[in-house]
C-alpha positions in Angstrom: 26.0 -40.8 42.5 22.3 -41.8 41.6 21.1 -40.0 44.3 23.0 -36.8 43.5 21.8 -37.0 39.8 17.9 -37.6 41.5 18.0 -34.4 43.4 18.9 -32.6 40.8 16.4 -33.6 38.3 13.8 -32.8 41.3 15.5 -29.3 41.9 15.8 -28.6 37.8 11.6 -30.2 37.5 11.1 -27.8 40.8 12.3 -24.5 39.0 10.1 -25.6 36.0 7.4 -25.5 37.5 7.8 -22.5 39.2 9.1 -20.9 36.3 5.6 -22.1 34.2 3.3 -21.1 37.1 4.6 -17.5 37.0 3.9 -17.2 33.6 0.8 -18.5 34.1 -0.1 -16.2 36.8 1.2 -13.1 35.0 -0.9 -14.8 31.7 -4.2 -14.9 34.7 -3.5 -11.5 35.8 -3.1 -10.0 32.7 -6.3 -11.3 30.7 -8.7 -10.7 34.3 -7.0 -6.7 33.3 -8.3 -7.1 30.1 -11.6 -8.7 31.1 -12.0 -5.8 33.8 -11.2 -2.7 31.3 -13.4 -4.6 28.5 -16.3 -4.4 31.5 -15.9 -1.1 31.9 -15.7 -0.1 28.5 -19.2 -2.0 27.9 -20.8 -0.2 30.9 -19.8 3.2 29.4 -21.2 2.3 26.3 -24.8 0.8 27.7 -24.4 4.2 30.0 -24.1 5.9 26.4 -27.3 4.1 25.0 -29.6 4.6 27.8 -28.6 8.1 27.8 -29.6 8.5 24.2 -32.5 6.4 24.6 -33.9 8.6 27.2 -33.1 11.8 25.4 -35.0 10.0 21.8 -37.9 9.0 24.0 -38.3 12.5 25.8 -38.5 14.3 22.3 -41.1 11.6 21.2 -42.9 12.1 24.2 -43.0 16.3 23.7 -43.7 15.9 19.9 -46.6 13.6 20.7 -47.9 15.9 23.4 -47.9 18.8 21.3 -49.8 17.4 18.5 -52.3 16.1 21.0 -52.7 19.4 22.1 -52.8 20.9 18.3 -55.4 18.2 17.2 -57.4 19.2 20.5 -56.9 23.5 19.3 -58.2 21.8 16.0 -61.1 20.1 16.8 -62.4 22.5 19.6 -62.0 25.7 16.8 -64.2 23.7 14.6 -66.8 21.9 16.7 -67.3 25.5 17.9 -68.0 27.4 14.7 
């Protein structure tokens, strides 16, 4: 009799565990989803930014140039009068 009762308290502790490490696996599986989607969500956003930024520093670049090159128009019109 105690031996019957004994394997079934191993067989019911058996399907406990099982039963807790599938949860925990679909628990691991779903927050390395998240974690992957919030990765790639970030990189399209930094992707995003560096876009802008190069776009901001071109039309700072071609702003500077052309007032180096109206300054120079300047200076050479009236160093020449």
């Amino acid at each position: 009799m105690r031996k019957i009762i004994l394997a079934a308290a191993v067989a019911g502790a058996a399907l406990s565990v099982a039963a807790c490490s599938q949860k925990t696996e679909d628990a691991t599986s779903e927050a390395a989803d998240s974690a992957a989607a919030d990765a790639a969500a970030n990189a399209d956003a930094a992707a995003t930014a560096v876009t802008d930024a190069t776009t901001d520093a071109a039309s700072a670049t071609s702003e500077a140039a052309d007032t180096a090159t109206t300054t120079t128009e300047t200076t050479t019109a009236t160093t020449a009068q």
